[in-house]
C-alpha positions as CSV (number, residue, x, y, z in Angstrom):
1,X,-27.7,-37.2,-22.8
2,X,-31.7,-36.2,-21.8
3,X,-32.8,-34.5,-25.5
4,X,-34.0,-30.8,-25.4
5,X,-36.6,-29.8,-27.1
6,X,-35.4,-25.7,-29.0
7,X,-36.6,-23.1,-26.3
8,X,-38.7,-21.5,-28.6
9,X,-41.1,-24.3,-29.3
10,X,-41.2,-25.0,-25.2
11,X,-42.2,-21.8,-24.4
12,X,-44.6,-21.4,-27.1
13,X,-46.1,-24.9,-26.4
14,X,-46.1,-25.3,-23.1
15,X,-44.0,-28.7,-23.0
16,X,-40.1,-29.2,-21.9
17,X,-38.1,-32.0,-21.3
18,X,-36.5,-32.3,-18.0
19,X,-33.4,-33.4,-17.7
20,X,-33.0,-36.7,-15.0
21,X,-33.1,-40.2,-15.0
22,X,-35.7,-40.8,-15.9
23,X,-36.4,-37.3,-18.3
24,X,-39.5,-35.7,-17.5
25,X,-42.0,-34.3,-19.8
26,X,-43.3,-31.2,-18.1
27,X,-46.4,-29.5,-19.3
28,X,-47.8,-26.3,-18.9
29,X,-51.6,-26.6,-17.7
30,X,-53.3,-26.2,-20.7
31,X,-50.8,-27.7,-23.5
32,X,-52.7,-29.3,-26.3
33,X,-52.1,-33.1,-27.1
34,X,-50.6,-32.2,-30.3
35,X,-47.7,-30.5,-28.3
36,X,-47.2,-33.4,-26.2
37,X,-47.3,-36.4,-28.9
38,X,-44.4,-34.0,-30.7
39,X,-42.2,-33.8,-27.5
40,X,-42.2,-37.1,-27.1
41,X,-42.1,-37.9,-31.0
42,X,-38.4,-35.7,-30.6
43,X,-37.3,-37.7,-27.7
44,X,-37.9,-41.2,-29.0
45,X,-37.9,-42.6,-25.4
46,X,-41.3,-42.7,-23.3
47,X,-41.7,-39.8,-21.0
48,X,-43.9,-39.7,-17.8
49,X,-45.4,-36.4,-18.2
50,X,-46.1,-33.7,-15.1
51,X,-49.0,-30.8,-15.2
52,X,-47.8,-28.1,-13.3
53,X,-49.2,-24.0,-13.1
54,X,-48.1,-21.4,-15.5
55,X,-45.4,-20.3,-13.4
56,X,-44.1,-23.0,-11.9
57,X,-43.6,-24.1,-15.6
58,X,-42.3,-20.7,-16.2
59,X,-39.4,-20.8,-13.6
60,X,-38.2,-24.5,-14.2
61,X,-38.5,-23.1,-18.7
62,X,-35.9,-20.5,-17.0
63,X,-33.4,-22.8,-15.5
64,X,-33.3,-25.4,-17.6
65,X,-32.4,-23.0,-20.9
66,X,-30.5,-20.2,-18.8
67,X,-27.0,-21.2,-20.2
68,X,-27.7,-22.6,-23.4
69,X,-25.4,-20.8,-26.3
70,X,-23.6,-18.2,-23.4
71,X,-20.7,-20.6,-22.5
72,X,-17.9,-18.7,-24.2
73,X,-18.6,-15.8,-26.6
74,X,-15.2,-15.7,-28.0
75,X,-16.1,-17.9,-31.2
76,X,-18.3,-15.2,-32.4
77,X,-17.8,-13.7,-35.7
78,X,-20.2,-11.3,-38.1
79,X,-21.8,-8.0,-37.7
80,X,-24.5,-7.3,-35.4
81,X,-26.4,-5.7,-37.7
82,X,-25.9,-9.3,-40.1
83,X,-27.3,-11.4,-36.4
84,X,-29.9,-8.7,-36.5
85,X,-31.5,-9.0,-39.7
86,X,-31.7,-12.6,-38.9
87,X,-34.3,-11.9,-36.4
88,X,-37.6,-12.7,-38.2
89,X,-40.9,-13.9,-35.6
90,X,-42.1,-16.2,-38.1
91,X,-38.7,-18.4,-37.5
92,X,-38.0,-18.0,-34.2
93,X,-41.2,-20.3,-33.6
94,X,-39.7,-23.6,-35.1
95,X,-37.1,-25.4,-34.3
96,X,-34.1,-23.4,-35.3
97,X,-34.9,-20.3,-35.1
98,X,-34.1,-19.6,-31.7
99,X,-30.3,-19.6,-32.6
100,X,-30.6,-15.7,-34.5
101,X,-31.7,-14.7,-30.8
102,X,-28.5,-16.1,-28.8
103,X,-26.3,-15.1,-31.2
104,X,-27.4,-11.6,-31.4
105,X,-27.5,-11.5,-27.3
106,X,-24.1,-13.0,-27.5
107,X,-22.8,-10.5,-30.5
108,X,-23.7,-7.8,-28.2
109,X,-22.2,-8.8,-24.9
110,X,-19.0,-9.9,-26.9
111,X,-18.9,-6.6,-29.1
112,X,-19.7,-4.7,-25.7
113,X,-16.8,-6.4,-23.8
114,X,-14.1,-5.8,-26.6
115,X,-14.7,-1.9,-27.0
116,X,-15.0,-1.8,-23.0
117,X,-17.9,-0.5,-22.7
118,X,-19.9,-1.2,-18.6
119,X,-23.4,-1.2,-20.0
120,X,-26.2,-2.5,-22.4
121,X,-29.5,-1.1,-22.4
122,X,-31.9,-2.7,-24.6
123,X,-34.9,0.3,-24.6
124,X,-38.4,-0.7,-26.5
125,X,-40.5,2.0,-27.9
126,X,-43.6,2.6,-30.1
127,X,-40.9,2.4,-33.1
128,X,-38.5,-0.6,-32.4
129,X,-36.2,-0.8,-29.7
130,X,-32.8,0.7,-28.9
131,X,-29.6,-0.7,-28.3
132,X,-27.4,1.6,-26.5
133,X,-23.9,0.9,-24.8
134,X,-21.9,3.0,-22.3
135,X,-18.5,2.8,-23.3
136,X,-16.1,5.5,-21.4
137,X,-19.5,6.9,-19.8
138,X,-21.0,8.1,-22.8
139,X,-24.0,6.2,-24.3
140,X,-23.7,5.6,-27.9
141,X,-26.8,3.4,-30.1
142,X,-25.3,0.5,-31.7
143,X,-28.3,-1.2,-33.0
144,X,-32.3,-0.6,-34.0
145,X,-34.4,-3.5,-34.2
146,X,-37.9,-4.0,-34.7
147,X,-40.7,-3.7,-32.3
148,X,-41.5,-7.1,-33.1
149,X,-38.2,-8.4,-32.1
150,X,-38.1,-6.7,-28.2
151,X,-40.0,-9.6,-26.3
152,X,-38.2,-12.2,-27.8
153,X,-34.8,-10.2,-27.2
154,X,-36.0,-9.2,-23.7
155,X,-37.5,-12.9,-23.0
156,X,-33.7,-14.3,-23.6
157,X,-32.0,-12.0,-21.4
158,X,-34.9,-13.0,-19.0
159,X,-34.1,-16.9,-19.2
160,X,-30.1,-16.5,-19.3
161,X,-30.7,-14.5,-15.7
162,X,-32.8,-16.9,-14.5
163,X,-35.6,-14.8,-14.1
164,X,-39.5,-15.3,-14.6
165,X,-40.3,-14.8,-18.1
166,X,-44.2,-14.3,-17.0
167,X,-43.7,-11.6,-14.6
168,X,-43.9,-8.3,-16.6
169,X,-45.5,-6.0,-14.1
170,X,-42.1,-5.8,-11.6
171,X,-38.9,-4.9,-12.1
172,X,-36.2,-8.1,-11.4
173,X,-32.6,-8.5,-11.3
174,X,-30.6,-11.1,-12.0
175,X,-27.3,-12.4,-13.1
176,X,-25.2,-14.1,-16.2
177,X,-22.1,-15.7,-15.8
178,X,-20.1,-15.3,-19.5
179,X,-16.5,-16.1,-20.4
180,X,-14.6,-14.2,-23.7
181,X,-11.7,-16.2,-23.9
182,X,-9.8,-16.5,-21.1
183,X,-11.7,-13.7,-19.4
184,X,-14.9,-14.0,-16.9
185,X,-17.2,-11.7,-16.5
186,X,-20.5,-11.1,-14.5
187,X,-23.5,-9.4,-16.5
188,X,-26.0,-7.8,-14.0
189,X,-29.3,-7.8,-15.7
190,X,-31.6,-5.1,-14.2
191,X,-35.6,-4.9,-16.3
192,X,-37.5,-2.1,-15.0
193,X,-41.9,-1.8,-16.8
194,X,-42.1,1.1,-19.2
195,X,-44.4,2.0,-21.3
196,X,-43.2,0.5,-24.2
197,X,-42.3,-2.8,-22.7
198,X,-39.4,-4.0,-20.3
199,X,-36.6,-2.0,-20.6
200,X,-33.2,-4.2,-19.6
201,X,-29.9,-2.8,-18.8
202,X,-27.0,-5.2,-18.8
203,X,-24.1,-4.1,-16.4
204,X,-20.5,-5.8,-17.7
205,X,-18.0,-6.4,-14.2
206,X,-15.0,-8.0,-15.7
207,X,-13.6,-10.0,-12.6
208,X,-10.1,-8.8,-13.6
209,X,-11.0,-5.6,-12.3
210,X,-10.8,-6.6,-8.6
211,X,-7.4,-7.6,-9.1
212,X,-6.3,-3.6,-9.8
213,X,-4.2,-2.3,-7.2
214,X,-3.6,1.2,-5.9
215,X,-1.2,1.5,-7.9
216,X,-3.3,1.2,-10.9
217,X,-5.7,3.5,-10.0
218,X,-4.2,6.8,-10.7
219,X,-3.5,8.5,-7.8
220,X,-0.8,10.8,-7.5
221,X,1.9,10.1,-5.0
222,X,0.6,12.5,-2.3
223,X,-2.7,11.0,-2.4
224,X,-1.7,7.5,-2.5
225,X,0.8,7.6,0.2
226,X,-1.9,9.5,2.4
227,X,-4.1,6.6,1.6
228,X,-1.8,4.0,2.4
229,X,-1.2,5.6,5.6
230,X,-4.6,5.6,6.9
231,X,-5.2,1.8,5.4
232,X,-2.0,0.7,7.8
233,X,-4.0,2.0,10.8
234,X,-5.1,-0.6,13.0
235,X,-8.7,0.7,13.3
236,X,-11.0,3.7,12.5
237,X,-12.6,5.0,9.0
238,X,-11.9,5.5,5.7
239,X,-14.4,7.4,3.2
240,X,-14.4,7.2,-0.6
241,X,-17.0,9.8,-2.4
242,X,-18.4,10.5,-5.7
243,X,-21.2,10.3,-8.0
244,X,-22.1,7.0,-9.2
245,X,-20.0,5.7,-11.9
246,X,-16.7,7.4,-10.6
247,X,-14.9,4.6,-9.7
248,X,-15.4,3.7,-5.2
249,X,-16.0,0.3,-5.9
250,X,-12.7,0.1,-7.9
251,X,-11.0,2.3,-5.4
252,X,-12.8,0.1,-2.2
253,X,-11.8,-3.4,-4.1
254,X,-8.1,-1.9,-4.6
255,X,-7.8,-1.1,-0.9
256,X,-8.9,-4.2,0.2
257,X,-6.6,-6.4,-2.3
258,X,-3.5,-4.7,-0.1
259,X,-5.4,-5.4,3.6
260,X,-6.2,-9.0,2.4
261,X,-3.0,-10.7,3.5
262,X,-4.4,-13.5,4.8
263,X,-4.2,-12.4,8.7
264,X,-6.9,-10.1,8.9
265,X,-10.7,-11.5,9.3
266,X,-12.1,-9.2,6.2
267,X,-16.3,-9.2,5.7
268,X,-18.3,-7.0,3.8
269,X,-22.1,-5.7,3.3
270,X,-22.5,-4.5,-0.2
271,X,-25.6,-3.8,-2.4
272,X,-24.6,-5.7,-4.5
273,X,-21.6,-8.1,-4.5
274,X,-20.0,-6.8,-7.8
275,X,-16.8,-9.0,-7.5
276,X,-16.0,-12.0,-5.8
277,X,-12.8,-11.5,-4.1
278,X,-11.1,-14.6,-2.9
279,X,-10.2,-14.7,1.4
280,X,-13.5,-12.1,2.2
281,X,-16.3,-12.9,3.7
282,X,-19.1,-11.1,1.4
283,X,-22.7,-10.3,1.8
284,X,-25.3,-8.7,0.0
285,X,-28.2,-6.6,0.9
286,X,-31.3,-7.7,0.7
287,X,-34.4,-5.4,1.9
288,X,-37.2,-7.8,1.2
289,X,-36.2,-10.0,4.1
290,X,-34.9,-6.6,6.4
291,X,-31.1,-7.5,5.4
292,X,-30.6,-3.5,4.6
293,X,-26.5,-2.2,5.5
294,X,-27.3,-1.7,9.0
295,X,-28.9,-4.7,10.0
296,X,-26.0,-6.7,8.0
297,X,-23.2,-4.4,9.6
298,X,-24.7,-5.3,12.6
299,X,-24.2,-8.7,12.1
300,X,-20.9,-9.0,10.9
301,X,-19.3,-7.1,13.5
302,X,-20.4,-10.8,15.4
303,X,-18.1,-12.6,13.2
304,X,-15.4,-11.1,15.0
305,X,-14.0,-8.8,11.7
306,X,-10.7,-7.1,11.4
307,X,-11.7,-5.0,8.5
308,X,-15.2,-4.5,7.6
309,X,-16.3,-2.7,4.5
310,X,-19.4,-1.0,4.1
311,X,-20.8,-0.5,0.7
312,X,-22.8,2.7,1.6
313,X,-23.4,4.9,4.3
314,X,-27.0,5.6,3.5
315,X,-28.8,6.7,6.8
316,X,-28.0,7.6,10.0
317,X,-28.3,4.1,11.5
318,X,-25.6,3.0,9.1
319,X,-23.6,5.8,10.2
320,X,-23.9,5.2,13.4
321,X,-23.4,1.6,13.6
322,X,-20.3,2.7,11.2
323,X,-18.7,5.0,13.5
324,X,-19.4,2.6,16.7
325,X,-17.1,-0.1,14.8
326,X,-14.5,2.1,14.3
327,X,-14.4,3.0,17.6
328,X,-14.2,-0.2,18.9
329,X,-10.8,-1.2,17.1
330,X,-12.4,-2.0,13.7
331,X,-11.2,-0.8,10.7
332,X,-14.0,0.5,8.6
333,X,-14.5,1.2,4.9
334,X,-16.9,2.6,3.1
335,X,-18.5,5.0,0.4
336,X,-20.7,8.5,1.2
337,X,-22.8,10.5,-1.8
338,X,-21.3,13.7,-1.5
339,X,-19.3,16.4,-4.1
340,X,-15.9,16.6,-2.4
341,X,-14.1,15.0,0.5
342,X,-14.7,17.8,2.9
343,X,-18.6,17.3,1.9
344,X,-18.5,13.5,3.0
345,X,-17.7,15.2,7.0
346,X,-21.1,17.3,6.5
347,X,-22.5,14.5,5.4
348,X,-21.7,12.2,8.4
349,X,-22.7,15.5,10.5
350,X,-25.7,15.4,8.8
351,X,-26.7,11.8,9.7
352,X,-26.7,13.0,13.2
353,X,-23.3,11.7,14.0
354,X,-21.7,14.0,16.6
355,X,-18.4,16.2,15.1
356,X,-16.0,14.5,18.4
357,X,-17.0,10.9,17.3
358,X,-16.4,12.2,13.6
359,X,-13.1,13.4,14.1
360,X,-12.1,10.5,16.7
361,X,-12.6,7.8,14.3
362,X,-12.7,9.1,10.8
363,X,-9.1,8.8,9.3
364,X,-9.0,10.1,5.4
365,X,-11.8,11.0,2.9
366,X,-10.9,10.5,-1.2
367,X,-13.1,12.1,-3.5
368,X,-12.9,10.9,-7.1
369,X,-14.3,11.3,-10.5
370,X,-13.4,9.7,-13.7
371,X,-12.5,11.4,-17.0
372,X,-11.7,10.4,-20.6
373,X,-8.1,10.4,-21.7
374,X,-7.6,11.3,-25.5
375,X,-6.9,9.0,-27.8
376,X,-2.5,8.8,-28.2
377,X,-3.2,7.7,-31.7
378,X,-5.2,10.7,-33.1
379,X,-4.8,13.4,-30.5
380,X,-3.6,16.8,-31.9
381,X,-3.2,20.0,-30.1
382,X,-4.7,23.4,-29.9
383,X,-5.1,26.8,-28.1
384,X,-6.9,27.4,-25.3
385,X,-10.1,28.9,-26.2
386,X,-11.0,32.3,-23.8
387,X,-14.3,31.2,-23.4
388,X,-12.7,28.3,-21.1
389,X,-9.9,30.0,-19.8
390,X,-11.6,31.7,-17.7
391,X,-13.8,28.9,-16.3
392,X,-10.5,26.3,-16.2
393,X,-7.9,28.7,-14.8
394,X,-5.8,28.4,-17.1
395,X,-4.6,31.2,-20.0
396,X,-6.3,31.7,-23.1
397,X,-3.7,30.3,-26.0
398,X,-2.1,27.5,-23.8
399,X,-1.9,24.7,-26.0
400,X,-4.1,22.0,-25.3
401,X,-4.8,18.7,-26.5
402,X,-7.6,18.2,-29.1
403,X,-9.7,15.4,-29.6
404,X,-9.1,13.9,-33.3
405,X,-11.2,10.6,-33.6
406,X,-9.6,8.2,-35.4
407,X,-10.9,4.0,-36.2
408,X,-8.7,3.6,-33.1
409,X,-11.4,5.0,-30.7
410,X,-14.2,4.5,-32.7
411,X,-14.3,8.6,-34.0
412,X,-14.5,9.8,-30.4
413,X,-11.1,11.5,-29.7
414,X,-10.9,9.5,-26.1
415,X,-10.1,5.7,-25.0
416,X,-10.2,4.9,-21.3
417,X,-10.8,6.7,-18.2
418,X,-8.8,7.2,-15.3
419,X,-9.7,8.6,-11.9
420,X,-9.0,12.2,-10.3
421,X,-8.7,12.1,-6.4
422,X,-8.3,14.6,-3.6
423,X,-7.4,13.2,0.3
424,X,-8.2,15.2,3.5
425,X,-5.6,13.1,5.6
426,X,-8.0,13.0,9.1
427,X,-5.1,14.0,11.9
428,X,-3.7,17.2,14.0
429,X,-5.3,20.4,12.8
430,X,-8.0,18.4,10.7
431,X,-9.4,16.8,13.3
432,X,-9.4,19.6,15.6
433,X,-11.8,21.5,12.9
434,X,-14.1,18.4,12.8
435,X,-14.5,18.3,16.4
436,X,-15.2,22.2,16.6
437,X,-17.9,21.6,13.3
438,X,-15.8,23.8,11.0
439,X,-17.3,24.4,8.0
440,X,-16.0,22.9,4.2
441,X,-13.7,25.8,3.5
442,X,-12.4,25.8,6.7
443,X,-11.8,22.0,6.3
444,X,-10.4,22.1,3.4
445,X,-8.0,24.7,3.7
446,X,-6.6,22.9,6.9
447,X,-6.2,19.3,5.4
448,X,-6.8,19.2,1.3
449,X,-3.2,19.1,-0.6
450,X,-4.9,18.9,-4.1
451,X,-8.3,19.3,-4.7
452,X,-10.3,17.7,-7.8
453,X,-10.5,20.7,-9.9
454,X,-7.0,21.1,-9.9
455,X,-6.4,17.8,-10.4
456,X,-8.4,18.2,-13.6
457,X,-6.2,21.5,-14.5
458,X,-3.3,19.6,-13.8
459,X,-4.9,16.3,-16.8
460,X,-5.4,19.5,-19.5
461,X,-2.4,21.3,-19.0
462,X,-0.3,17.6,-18.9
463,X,-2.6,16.9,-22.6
464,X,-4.4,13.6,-21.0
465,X,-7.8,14.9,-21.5
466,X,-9.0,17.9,-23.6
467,X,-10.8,21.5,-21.4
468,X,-14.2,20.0,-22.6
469,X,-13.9,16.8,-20.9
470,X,-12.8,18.5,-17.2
471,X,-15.0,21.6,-17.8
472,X,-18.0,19.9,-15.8
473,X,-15.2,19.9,-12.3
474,X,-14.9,23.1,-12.7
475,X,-18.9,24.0,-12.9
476,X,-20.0,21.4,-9.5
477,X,-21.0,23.4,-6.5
478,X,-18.7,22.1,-4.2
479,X,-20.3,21.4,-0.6
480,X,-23.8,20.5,-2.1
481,X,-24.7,17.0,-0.8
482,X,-25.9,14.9,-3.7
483,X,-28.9,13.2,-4.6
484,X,-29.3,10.1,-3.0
485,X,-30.3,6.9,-5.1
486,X,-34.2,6.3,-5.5
């Protein structure tokens, strides 16, 4: 086995061993002799060493290290506070101190993982950095460590994505593969340059999540039958909308697990590949060499596709392209930024698309959002208060449920989320509208069974989430397009 000198000393040195046969003693242009009579004191076997640039040295430092200590977190035990005071800069630089740093990054991902939370952000400021999770949508600070201690945090993350170390000018992304257990999971590693060094978010996709079927997902049995219909069409399009965070990519990956039977041809374009699902063809976007949705729709739609899934309509060129696919026998799916089914028709209208091709090809929208269910192990109850009767349609004094906190959820009253949904269902009168560019209302009051708000009325008054929790339904301007993503 080819001996490794401890990451720390490499990168501080400017010397690595290389794995190979023969080993290899790289060297960073401008190592001093002292460093390279250690390495090759450590290795006990005669190394041929290699100059190379900073950053060449950089990226092979990257790969060679990326997966020490992150092959299965589940053997982790102790605080994170306990991994954190073990962070000191004075040891980190010899030979064992690089240990307090993987198990801290490891204690994070591991801790994040078992309280299900989606994301770590790891934010440096003038007074120490930050470590937040979002668990259930909320962010919540788990940890403060020193100022000191950010680069060498942020430099791990860094090497476990395989990403350069030396570039902090430009934001980078990257990926971790991590097992807890039994259980896989991919960590997206996003660092964006702030003012107080690299801040790093780590996005948690447990793979188990593509298995979810529709069933899962809680729709009610309008919605999901309406859904199901329009996925057992032969051809045309099928919307999801919502905010980000509410869930399409769930909903998207659920669909597809009950169209992949094996005798469809089913490709994707996605920005990015979140899940690998096994018997689809999956590719991501990639701007810097012009791969954006429509030139990869484009190309799919040569690879003779039954089902092709789109993972944004974005610009009228997507749309377009979209719409042209499901009019040539395709079955299309894909996700639009709007605030309500009805509002992902404007938005198509809005790409330029023309209201006949709209209503020729489209075949249902869902809208979702997610809320937080209380906790069943500390809930309690209590009146409606009239200051959200009013707001929530519901009569002041109803009994509601009432967000406790308990050890169980961690003091918050909630554990889990599950998804609201409304369905316009795209045929007879609908589509007539469509074609004649009806407004929302008109839409809506033609093809929309349940809408979201009174989905969420139907959550409170049925005591799986508390008035508080679907207040903010109740308070979106229905029909505004959103925001799109910078």
């Amino acid at each position: 086995m080819t001996p490794r000198l401890p990451y720390a000393f490499a990168r501080r040195t400017g010397v690595a061993i290389l794995p190979g046969d023969p080993p290899t003693l790289a060297v960073r242009k401008g190592a001093g002799p002292a460093a390279i009579l250690e390495a090759r004191r450590f290795a006990g076997i005669g190394l041929h060493p290699q100059t190379m640039e900073a950053d060449v040295f950089d990226r092979l430092l990257s790969d060679t290290y990326a997966l020490d200590g992150v092959e299965d977190l589940a053997d982790l035990s102790g605080g994170l506070e306990g991994q954190a005071l073990a962070l000191d800069a004075s040891d980190l630089l010899d030979s064992e101190g690089e240990a307090p740093v993987i198990r801290l990054i490891n204690g994070l991902v591991a801790q994040a993982v078992q309280q299900g939370a989606s994301d770590i952000h790891l934010e440096p400021g003038d007074a120490g950095m930050s470590v937040r999770i979002r668990r259930d949508g909320v962010m919540e600070e788990v940890l403060r460590l020193p100022a000191e201690a950010a680069p060498m945090l942020v430099s791990r993350v860094k090497v476990m994505a395989r990403l350069d170390i030396a570039e902090r000018r430009l934001p980078q992304d990257g990926r971790i593969s991590l097992t807890l257990g039994a259980r896989a999971f991919d960590v997206r590693v996003s660092t964006l340059p702030a003012r107080g060094g690299e801040r790093v978010v780590l996005r948690i996709l447990d793979q188990a999540a593509v298995g979810l079927t529709l069933d899962e997902l809680g729709l009610d049995s309008d919605t999901q039958a309406g859904l199901i219909e329009a996925l057992d069409q032969p051809n045309g399009m099928i919307l999801v909308t919502g905010p980000t965070g509410a869930g399409k990519t769930t909903t998207l990956y659920a669909a597809l697990k009950r169209l992949n039977t094996g005798r469809r041809n089913i490709l994707t374009v996605e920005d990015p590949v979140e899940y690998a699902v096994p018997g689809v063809g999956q590719t991501q976007v990639d701007t810097r060499v012009g791969l954006t949705f429509a030139a990869g729709l484009r190309a799919i739609l040569r690879q003779d596709p039954d089902v092709v899934l789109v993972g944004e309509i974005r610009d009228r060129e997507t749309a377009e392209i979209a719409v042209q696919a499901a009019l040539t026998g395709h079955l299309v799916l894909s996700t639009v930024h709007a605030n309500s089914a009805a509002g992902a028709i404007t938005r198509l209208r809005d790409f330029g698309v023309e209201p006949f091709l709209i209503a020729s090809t489209l075949r249902a929208v869902v809208a979702q959002r997610l809320i937080r269910l209380v906790c069943t192990s500390c809930v309690g109850e209590e009146p409606l208060p009239a200051s959200l009767a009013e707001r929530i349609g519901i009569p002041a004094g109803t009994p509601v449920a009432k967000a406790n906190g308990c050890p169980a959820c961690r003091m918050t009253g909630y554990q889990r989320r599950q998804g609201l949904f409304e369905l316009i269902r795209v045929s007879g009168e609908v589509r007539e509208r469509i074609g004649e560019g009806a407004n929302e209302s008109r839409i809506e009051a033609a093809g929309l069974r349940r809408s979201l708000p009174e989905s969420a009325r139907l959550a409170v008054l049925t005591r799986r989430t508390t008035p508080a929790e679907a207040l903010p339904l109740f308070l979106e301007e229905r029909g505004t397009p959103m925001a799109e993503p910078a």
